[in-house]
C-alpha positions as CSV (number, residue, x, y, z in Angstrom):
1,X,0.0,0.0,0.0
2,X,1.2,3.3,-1.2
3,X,0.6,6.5,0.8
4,X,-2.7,8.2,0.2
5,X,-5.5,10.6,1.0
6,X,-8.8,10.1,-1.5
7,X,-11.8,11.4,-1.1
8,X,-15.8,11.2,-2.8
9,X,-19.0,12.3,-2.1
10,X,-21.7,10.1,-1.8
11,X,-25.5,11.3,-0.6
12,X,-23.9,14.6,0.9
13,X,-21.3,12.8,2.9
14,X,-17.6,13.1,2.0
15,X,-15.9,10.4,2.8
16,X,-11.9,10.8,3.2
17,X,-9.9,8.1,3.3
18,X,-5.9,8.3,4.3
19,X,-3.6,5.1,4.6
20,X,0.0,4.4,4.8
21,X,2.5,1.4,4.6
22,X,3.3,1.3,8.4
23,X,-0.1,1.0,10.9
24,X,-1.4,4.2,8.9
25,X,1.4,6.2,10.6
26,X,1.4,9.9,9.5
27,X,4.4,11.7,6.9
28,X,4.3,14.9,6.4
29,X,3.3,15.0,2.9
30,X,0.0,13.2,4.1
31,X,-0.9,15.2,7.1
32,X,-0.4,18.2,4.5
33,X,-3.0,16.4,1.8
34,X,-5.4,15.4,4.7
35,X,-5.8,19.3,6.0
36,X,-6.2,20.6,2.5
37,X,-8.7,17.6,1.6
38,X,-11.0,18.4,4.6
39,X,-11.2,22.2,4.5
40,X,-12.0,21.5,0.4
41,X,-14.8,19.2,1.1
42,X,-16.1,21.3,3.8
43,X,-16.2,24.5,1.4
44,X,-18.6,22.9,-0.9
45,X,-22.5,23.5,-0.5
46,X,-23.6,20.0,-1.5
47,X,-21.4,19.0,1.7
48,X,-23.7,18.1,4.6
49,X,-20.7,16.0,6.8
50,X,-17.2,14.8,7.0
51,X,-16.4,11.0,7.2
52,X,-12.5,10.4,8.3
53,X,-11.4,6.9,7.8
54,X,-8.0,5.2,7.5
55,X,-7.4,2.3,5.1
56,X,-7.8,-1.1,6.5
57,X,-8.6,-3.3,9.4
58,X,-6.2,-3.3,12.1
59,X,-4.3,-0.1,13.5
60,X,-5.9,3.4,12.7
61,X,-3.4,5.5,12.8
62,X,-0.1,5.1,14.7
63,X,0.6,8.8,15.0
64,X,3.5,10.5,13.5
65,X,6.2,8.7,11.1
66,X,8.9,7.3,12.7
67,X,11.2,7.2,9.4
68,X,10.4,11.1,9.1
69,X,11.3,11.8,12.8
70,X,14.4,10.2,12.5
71,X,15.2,12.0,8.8
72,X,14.4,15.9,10.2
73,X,17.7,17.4,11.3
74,X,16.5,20.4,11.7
75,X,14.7,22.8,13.3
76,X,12.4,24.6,10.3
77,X,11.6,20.9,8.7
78,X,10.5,19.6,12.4
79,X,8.5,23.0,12.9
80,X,6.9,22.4,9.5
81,X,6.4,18.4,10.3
82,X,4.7,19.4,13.7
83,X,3.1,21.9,12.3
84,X,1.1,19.5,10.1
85,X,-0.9,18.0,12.6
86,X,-2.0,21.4,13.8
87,X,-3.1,21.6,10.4
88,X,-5.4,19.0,10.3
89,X,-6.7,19.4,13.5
90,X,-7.2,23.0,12.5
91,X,-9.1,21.7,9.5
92,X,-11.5,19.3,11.4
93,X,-12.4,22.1,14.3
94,X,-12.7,25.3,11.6
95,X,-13.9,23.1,8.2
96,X,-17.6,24.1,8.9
97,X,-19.4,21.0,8.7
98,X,-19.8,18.2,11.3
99,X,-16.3,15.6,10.8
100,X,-17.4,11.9,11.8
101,X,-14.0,10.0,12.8
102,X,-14.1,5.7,11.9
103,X,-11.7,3.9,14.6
104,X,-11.0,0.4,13.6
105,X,-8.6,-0.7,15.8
106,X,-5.5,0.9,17.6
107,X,-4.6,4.3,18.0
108,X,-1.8,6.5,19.3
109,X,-0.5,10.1,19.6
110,X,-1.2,12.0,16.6
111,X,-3.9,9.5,15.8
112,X,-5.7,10.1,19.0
113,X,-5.8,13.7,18.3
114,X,-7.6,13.0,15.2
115,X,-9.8,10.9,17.1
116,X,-10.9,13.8,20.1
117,X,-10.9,16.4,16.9
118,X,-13.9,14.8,15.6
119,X,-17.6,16.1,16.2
120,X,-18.8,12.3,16.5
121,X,-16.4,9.2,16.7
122,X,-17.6,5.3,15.9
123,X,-15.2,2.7,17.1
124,X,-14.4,-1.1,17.1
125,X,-14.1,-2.3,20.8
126,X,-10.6,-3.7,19.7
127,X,-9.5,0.6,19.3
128,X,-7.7,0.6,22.6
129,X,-5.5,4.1,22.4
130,X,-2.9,5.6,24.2
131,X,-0.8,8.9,24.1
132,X,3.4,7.4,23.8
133,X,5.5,9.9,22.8
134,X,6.6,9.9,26.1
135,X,8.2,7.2,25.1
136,X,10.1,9.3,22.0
137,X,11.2,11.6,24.8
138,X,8.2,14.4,23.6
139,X,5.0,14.7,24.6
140,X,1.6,15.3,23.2
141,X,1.9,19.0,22.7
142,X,-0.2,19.9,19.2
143,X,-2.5,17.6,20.2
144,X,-3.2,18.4,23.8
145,X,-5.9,21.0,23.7
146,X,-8.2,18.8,21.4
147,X,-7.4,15.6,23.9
148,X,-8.2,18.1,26.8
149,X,-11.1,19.1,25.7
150,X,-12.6,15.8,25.5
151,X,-11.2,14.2,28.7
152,X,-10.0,16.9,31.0
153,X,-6.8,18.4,32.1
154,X,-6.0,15.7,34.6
155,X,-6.9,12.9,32.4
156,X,-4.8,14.1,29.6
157,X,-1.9,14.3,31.9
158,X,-2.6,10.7,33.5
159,X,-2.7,10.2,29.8
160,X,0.6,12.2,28.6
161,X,2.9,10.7,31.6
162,X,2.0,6.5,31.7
163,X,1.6,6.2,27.9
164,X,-0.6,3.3,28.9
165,X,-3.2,2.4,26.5
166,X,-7.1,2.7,27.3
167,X,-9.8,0.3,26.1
168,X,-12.1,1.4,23.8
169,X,-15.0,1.3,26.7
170,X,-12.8,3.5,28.6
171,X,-12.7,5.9,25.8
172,X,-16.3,5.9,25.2
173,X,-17.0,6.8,29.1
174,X,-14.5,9.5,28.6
175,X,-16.3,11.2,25.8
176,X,-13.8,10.8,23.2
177,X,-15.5,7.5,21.3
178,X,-19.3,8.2,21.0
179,X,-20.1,4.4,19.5
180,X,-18.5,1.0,20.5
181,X,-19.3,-1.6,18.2
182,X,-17.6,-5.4,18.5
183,X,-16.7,-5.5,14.9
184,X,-15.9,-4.1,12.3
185,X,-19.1,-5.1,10.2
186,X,-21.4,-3.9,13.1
187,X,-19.4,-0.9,13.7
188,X,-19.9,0.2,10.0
189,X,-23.4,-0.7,9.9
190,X,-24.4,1.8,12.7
191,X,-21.8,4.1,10.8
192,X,-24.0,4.1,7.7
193,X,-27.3,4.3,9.3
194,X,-25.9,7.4,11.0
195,X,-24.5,9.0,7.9
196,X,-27.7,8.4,6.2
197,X,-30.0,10.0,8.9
198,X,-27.3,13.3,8.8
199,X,-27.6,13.8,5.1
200,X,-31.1,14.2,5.8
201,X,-30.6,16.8,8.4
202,X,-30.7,21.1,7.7
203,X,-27.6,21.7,6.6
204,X,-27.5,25.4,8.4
205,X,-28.3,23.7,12.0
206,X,-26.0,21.0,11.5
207,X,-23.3,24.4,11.0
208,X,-25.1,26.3,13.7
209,X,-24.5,23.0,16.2
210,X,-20.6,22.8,14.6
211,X,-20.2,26.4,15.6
212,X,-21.3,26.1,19.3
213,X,-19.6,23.0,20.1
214,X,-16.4,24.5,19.1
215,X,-17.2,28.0,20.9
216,X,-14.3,28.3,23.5
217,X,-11.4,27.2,21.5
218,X,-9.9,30.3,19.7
219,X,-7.5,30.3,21.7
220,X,-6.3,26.9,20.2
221,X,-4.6,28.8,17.5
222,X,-2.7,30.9,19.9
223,X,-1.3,27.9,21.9
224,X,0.0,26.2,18.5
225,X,3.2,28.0,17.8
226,X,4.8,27.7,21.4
227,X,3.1,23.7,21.2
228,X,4.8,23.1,18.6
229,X,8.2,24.1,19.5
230,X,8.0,21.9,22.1
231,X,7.9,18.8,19.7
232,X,9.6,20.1,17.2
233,X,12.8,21.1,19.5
234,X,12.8,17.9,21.5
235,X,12.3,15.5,17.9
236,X,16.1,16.9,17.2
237,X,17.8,15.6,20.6
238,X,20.4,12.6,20.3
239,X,18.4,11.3,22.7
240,X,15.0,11.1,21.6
241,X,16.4,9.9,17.7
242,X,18.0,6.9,19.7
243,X,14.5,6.2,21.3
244,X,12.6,6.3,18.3
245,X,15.6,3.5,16.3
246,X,15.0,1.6,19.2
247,X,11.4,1.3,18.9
248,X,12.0,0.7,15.6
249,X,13.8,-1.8,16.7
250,X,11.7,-4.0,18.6
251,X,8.5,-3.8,16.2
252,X,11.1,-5.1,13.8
253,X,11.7,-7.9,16.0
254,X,8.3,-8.4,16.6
């Protein structure tokens, strides 16, 4: 599998799909495609929702690229890497219409964000997630204010510092995962029933409801300059490169 981002419109629903070679983990090039993608569908009128999807059936996204991380040298080309999840994030909270996140299965860092950045968020009971870049010797910076907003401060700190993962019922008590399903099949049943009853909704309340849930978060785009610093200074230490080859490392083994 190549890396992508596609997306089509089907009964008022665009439906954007990414996917990459490794657990759907996140390059640059695609976070840059996946922004651009969502704020385009969400500028056209026949647009009623946003479906977010990854390609296959195990991981959903594994958060940022761990070949990238270890090629920025840097400190501009990990600004502008960083700077791509804001992007998206950005994208989902400001495209306008309501963005419907799929989770089939496990997701971490960057991938979680996209998961608390959605309006409304189906899941697989196997989509355990979990915040690691603690573990890359970073932390969840870009993405904190979107996890925050779903779980609370303390949570996302619990979160941040263990880089234990949380079941999927665990995430659905904490507001992040609106649906649990036990497979896939059943998960995109209720999926499709759902999209179908939104493209029958008024388009101007379902904007009027995406306007008010967001209310409160301006100040997101203020935080994201200094939030990404963080990362993107931290990526360049010897340290946290030797961190990443090592986890590398033992997926290769395993």
């Amino acid at each position: 599998m190549n890396e992508f981002v596609a997306s089509e419109i089907t009964n008022n629903i665009a439906e954007i799909t990414f996917g990459t070679p490794k657990s759907n983990s996140l390059p640059g090039a695609v976070l840059e495609k996946l922004a651009q993608t969502i704020l385009e569908e969400g500028a056209k009128d026949e647009v009623k929702a946003i479906l977010v999807k990854s390609e296959g059936e195990k991981a959903f996204c594994a958060g940022a690229s761990f070949d990238e991380l270890l090629a920025i040298d840097e400190l501009e080309a990990s600004t502008k890497f960083f700077g791509g999840f804001a992007k998206v994030l950005n994208a989902m909270r400001n495209c306008g219409k309501i963005v419907v996140v799929r989770v089939q299965g496990k997701t971490t860092g960057g991938g979680v964000g996209i998961a608390c950045g959605a309006d409304y968020c189906f899941a697989t009971k196997d989509s355990a997630l979990a915040l690691t870049e603690i573990n890359l010797g970073i932390g969840p910076f870009v993405i904190g204010p979107y996890v925050e907003r779903k779980i609370g401060k303390s949570q996302f700190s619990a979160m941040a510092i263990d880089a234990d993962f949380r079941s999927a019922d665990w995430a659905e008590q904490h507001n992040i995962y609106h649906s649990v399903s036990d497979s896939i099949q059943e998960m995109d049943e209720q999926l499709g029933k759902f999209l179908q009853t939104l493209a029958s909704r008024s388009s101007e309340a379902l904007a009027l409801i995406k306007k008010v849930s967001w209310e409160g978060t301006d100040h997101f785009n203020e935080l994201m300059p200094a939030r990404i610093h963080m990362s993107a200074s931290l990526i360049l230490e010897d340290s946290a490169k030797k961190n990443i080859q090592a986890i590398k490392e033992r997926l290769r083994v395993k």
